[in-house]
C-alpha positions as CSV (number, residue, x, y, z in Angstrom):
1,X,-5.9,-9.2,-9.7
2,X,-6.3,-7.6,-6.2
3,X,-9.3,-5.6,-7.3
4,X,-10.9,-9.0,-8.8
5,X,-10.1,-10.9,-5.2
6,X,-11.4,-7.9,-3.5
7,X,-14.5,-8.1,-5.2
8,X,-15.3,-11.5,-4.6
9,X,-14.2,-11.0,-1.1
10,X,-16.5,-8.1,-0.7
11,X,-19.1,-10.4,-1.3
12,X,-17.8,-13.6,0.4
13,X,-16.6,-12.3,3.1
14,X,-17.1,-8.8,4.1
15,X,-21.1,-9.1,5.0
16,X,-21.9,-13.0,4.5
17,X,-24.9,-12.8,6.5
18,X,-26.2,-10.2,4.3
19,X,-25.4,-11.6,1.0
20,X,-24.9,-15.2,0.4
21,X,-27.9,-17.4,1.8
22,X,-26.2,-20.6,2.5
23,X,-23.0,-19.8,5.1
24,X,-21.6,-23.5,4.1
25,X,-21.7,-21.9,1.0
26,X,-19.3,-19.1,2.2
27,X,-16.9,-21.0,4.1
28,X,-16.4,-23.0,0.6
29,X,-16.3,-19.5,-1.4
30,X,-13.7,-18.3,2.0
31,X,-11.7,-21.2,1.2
32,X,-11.7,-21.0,-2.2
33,X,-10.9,-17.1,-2.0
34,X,-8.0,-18.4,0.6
35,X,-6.2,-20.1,-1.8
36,X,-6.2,-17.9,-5.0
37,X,-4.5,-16.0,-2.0
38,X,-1.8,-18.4,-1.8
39,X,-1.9,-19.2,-5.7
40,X,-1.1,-15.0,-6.4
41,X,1.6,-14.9,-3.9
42,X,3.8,-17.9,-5.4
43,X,3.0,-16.1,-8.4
44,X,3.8,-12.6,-7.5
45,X,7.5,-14.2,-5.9
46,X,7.8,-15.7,-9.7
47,X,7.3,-12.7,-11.0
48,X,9.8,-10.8,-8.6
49,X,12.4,-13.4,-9.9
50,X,11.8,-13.0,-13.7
51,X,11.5,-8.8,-12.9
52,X,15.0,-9.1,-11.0
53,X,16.6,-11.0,-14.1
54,X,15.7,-9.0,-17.1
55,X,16.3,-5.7,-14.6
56,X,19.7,-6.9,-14.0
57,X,20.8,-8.4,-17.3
58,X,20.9,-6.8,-21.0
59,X,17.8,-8.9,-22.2
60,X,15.0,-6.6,-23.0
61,X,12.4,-7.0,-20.5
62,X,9.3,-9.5,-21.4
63,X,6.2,-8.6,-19.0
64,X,3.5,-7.2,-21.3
65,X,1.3,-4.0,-19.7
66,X,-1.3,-6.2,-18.7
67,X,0.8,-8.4,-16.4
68,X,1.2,-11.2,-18.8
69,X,4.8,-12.5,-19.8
70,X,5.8,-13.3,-23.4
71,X,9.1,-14.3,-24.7
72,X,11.3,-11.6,-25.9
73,X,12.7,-13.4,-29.4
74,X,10.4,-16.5,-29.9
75,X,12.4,-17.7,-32.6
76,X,15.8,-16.9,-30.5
77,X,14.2,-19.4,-27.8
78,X,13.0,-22.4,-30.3
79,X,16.9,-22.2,-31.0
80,X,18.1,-22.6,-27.9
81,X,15.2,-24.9,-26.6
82,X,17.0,-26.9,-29.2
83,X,20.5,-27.1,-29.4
84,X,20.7,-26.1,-25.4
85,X,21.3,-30.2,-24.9
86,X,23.8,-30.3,-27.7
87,X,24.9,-27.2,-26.1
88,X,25.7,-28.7,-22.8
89,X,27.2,-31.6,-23.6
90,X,30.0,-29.7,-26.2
91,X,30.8,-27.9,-23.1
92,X,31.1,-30.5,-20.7
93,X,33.6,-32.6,-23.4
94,X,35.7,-28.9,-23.9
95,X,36.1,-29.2,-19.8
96,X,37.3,-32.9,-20.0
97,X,39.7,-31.7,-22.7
98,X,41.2,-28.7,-21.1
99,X,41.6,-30.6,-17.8
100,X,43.4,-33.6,-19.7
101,X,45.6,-30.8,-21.6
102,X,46.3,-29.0,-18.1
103,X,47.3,-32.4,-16.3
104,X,50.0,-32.7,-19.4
105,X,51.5,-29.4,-19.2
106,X,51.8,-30.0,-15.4
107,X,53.1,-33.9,-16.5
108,X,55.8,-31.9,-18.5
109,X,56.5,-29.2,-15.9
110,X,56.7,-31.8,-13.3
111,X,59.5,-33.2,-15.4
112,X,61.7,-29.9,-15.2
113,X,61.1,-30.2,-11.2
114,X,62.3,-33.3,-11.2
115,X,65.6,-32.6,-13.0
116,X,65.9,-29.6,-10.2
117,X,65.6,-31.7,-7.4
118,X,68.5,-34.3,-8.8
119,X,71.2,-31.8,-9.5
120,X,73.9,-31.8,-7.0
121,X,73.0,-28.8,-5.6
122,X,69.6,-28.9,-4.9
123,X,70.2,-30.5,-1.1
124,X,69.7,-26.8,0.5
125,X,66.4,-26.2,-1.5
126,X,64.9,-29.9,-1.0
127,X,63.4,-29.1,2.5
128,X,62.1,-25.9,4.8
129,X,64.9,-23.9,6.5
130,X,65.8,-25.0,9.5
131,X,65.2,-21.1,11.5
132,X,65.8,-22.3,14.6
133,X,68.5,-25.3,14.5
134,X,70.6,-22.4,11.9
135,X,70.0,-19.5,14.3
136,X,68.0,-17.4,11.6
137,X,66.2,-15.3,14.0
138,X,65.5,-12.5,11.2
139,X,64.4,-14.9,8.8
140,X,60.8,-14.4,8.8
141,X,61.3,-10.7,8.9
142,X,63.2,-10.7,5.6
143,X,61.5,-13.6,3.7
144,X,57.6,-13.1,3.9
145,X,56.6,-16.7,2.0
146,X,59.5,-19.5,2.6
147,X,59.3,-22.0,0.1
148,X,61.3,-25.5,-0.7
149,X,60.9,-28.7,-3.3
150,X,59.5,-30.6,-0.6
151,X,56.2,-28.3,-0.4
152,X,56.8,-27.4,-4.3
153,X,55.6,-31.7,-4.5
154,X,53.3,-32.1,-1.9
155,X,51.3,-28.9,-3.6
156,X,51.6,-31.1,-6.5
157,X,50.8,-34.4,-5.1
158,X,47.5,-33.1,-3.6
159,X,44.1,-34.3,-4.0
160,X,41.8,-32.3,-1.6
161,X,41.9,-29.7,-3.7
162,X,44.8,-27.2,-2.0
163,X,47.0,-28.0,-4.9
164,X,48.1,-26.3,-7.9
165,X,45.3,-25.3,-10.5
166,X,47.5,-24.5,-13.0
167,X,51.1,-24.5,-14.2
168,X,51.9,-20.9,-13.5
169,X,51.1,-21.3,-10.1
170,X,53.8,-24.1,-9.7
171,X,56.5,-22.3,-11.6
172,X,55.8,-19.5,-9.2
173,X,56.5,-21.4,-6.5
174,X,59.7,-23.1,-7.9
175,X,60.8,-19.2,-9.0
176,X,60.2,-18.4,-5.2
177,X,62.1,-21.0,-3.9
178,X,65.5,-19.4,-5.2
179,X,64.4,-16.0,-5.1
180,X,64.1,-16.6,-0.9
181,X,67.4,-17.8,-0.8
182,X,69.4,-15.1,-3.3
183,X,67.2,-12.7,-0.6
184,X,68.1,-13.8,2.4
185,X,72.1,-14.9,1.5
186,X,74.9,-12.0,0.1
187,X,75.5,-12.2,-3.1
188,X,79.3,-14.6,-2.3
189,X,77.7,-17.3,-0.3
190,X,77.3,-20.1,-1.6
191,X,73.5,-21.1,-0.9
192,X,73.4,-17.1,-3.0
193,X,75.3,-18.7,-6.0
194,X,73.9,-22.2,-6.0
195,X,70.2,-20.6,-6.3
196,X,70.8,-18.0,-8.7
197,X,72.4,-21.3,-10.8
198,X,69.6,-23.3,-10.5
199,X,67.1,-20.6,-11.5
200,X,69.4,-20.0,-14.3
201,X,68.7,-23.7,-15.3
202,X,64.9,-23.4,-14.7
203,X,64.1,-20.0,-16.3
204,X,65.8,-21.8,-19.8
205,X,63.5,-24.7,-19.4
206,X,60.8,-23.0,-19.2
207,X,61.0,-20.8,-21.4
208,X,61.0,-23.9,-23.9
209,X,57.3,-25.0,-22.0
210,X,55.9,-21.0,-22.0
211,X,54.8,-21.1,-25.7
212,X,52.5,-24.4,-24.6
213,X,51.1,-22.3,-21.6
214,X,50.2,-19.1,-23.8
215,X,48.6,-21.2,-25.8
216,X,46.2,-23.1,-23.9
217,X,45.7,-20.2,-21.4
218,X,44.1,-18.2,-24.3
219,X,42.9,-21.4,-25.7
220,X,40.7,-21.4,-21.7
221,X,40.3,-17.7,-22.3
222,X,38.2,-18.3,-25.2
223,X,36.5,-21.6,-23.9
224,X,35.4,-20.2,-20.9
225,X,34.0,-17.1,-22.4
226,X,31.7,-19.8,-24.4
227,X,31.1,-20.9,-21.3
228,X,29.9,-18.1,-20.3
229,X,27.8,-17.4,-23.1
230,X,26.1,-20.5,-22.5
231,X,25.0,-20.3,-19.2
232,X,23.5,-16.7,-19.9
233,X,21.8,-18.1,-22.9
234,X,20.7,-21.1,-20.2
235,X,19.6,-18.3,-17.6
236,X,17.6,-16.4,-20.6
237,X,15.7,-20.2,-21.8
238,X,14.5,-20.7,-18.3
239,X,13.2,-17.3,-17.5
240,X,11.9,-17.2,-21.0
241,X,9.9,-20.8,-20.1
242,X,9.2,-19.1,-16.5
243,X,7.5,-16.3,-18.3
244,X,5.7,-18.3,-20.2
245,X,4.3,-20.6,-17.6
246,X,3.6,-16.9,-15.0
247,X,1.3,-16.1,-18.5
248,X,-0.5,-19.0,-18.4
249,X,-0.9,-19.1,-14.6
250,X,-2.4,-15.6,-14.3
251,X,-4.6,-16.2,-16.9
252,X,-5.7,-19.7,-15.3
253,X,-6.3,-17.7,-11.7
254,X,-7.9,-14.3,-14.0
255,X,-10.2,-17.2,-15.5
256,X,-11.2,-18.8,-11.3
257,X,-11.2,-15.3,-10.2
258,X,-14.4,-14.6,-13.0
259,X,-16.1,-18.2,-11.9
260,X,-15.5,-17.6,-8.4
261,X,-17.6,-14.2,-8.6
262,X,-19.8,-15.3,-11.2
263,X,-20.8,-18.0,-8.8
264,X,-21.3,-15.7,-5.1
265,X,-23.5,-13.3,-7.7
266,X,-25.3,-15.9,-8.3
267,X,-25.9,-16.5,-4.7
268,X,-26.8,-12.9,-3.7
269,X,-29.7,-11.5,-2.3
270,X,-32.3,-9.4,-3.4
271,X,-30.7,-5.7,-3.6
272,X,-33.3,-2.9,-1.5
273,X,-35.1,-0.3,-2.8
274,X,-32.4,2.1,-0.8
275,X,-29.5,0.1,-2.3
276,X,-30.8,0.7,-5.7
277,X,-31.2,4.5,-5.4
278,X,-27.8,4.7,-3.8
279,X,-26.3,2.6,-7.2
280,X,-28.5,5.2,-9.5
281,X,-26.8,7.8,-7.4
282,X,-23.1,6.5,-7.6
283,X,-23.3,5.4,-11.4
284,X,-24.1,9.3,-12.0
285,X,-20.5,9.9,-10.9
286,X,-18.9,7.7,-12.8
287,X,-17.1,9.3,-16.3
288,X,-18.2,9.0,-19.6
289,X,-16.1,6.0,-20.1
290,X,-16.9,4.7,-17.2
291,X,-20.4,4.7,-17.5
292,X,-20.3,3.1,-21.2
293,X,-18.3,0.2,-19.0
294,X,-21.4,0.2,-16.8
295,X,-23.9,-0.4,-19.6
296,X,-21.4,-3.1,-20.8
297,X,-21.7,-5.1,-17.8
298,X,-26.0,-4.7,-18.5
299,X,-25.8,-5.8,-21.7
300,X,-23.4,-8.7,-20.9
301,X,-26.2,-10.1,-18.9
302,X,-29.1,-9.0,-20.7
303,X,-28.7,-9.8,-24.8
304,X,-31.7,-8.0,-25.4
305,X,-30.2,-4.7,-24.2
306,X,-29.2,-2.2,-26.1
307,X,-26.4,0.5,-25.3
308,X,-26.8,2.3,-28.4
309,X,-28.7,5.7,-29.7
310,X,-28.7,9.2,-28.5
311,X,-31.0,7.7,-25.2
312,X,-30.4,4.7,-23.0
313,X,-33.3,3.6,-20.9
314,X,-32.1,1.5,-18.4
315,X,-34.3,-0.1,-15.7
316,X,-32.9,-0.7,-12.5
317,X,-35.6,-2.9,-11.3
318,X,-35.9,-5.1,-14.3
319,X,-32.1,-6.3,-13.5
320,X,-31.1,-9.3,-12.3
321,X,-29.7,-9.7,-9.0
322,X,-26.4,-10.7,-10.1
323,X,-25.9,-7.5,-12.8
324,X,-26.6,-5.3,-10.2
325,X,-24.4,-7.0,-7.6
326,X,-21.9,-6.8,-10.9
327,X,-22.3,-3.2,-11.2
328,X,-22.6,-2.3,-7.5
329,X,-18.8,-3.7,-7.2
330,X,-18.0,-1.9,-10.6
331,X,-18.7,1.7,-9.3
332,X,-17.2,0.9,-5.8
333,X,-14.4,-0.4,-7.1
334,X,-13.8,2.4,-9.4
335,X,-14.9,5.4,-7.4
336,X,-12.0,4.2,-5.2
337,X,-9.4,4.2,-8.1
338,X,-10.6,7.6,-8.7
339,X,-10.2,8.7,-5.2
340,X,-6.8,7.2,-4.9
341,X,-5.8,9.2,-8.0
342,X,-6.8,12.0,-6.7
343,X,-5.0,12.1,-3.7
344,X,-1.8,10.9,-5.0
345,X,-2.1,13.7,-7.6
346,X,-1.2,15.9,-4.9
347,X,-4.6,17.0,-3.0
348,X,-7.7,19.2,-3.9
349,X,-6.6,22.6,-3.0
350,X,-9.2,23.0,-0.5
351,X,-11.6,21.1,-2.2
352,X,-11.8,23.5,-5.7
353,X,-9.8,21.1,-7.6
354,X,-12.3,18.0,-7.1
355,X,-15.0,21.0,-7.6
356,X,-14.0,22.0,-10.9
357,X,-13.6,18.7,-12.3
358,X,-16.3,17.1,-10.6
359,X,-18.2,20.7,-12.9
360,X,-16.0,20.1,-16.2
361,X,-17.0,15.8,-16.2
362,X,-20.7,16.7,-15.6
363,X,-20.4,19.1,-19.0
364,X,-18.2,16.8,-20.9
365,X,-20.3,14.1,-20.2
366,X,-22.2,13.3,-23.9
367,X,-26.2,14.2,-24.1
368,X,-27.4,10.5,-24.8
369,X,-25.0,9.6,-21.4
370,X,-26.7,12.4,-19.7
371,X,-30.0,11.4,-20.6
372,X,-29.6,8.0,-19.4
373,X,-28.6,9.1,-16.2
374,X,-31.7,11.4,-15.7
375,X,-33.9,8.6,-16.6
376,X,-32.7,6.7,-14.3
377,X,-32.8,9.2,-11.5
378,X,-36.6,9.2,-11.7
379,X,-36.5,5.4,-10.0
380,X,-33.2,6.4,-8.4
381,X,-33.0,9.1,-6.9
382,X,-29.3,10.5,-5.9
């Protein structure tokens, strides 16, 4: 992708004055350059996104080598495209039951608190201790939490969402409530004995309610882990669909990227006599492989040519403007990548390295290639 933008920048932008003959023409092909700009950024933040979810998740990752996304389990997504709806809506009708079964437990345990708060001696437990009007000037330093029935209901009462989220949190706080005051009071007074009564009374009662709360607390544990199943196989549709569309998108800008320098080659001016030997010169270079690419690009534009036998002839001066333009970008472009993997290999070693290999390409490089490039040294000369 950069190399392709480079390329038509190179052209566009680089030496206008030189190249293109119209300079409306290049402020069009700037701002057309400009945006494909724009268009690979969003697309290279899209593809951060869908990299950082398969990277970070147990899907197997879905970018292709050439920078293309596919889906991981086409089949796997058709199902969950499908049902996904039918998906959503089971869960949202489990969460409307569970909350209806959860305000019945807490109906039913708010039934226990209620025959708490009427037995005769509940009256110590019904509001906060009084710490200062009862002189309890350790009180704080012996009970860490003080709870009472009166807090115990408005916890229960409450609709800004400070209240209890489940049934064990209330029982807690009713347990707490006596456990504060068998605490704080010996063992002989009587607010000690009234409370360990009390919680005598409560711990029966709900022990009766428990079996009700095991079972829909594993009844939540096994909902919820649906739940969560569901969202991950949410997350994998609309990455799936994300890679997908990033596909189709860098094909789209691959496809403008081709136009966009098909049409400033079109628009290029003659190449010089000295520019042509200096092409002859750097095609020589190029590898093997390389230079069968090279002849690719002249016969792309030239149906008549043929890249095959034990000797190519190919005549510089009976190209078109726009294949040599092609191939002057083509060797730039890859003489770079060659330099650039050549340095990050580590150096040349004073220059031997690049020496020897620069000696073993020229002897690896096949007779008819060799040929060709002679031939064309007699009009180019390196």
């Amino acid at each position: 992708m950069e190399a392709k933008i480079g390329s038509v920048l190179d052209v566009a932008v680089v030496a206008p004055k030189e190249t293109v003959r119209d300079m409306s023409q290049v402020e069009s092909l700037n701002e057309s350059v400009e945006e494909m700009f724009i268009k690979v950024d969003q697309l290279e933040q899209k593809l951060n996104l869908v990299e950082q979810f398969y990277s970070s998740s147990n899907t197997k990752h879905p970018i292709t080598p050439k920078g293309g996304c596919v889906v991981k389990d086409k089949e796997k997504d058709k199902f969950l495209g499908s049902s996904f709806k039918k998906r959503q809506q089971d869960a949202a009708n489990r969460e409307a039951a569970a909350a209806l079964r959860m305000q019945d437990l807490m109906r039913q345990f708010g039934t226990i608190w209620r025959q708490l708060t009427q037995h005769k001696w509940a009256g110590p437990f019904m509001q906060p201790v009084d710490v200062v009007g009862l002189g309890l000037h350790d009180y704080y330093e012996v009970i860490e939490k003080p709870m009472d029935f009166s807090t115990v209901k408005c916890k229960m009462e409450a609709t800004d969402g400070s209240g209890y989220k489940n049934v064990r949190e209330m029982c807690a706080d009713v347990r707490l409530i006596f456990k504060n005051a068998m605490k704080y009071n010996k063992e002989r007074d009587d607010v000690h004995v009234m409370a360990k009564t009390l919680l005598d009374k409560f711990e029966t009662k709900w022990l009766q309610l428990l079996p009700k709360v095991d079972e829909e607390e594993e009844r939540r544990k096994e909902e919820e882990a649906d739940m969560q199943l569901d969202m991950q196989l949410a997350q994998e549709v609309a990455y799936a669909k994300m890679s997908r569309d990033l596909s189709l998108d860098l094909d789209e800008v691959d496809t403008h990227l081709d136009e966009l320098k098909d049409l400033v080659l079109q628009k290029c001016r003659k190449m010089t006599t000295e520019e042509k030997k200096r092409l002859g010169s750097a095609i020589t270079r190029l590898s093997p492989e390389d230079i069968n690419k090279a002849l690719e690009i002249i016969a792309q534009n030239d149906p008549r040519f043929q890249a095959a036998g034990e000797t190519v002839e190919v005549d510089i001066d009976a190209q078109s403007e726009s294949t040599l333009w092609k191939l002057k970008f083509f060797v730039k472009d890859t003489l770079q990548s060659q330099m650039k993997s050549s340095t990050s290999t580590g150096g040349n070693n004073n220059g031997e390295n690049n020496q020897n290999c620069n000696n073993k390409r020229k002897r690896d490089i096949p007779e008819n290639l060799a040929k060709t490039a002679q031939r064309k040294s007699k009009k180019l000369p390196p």
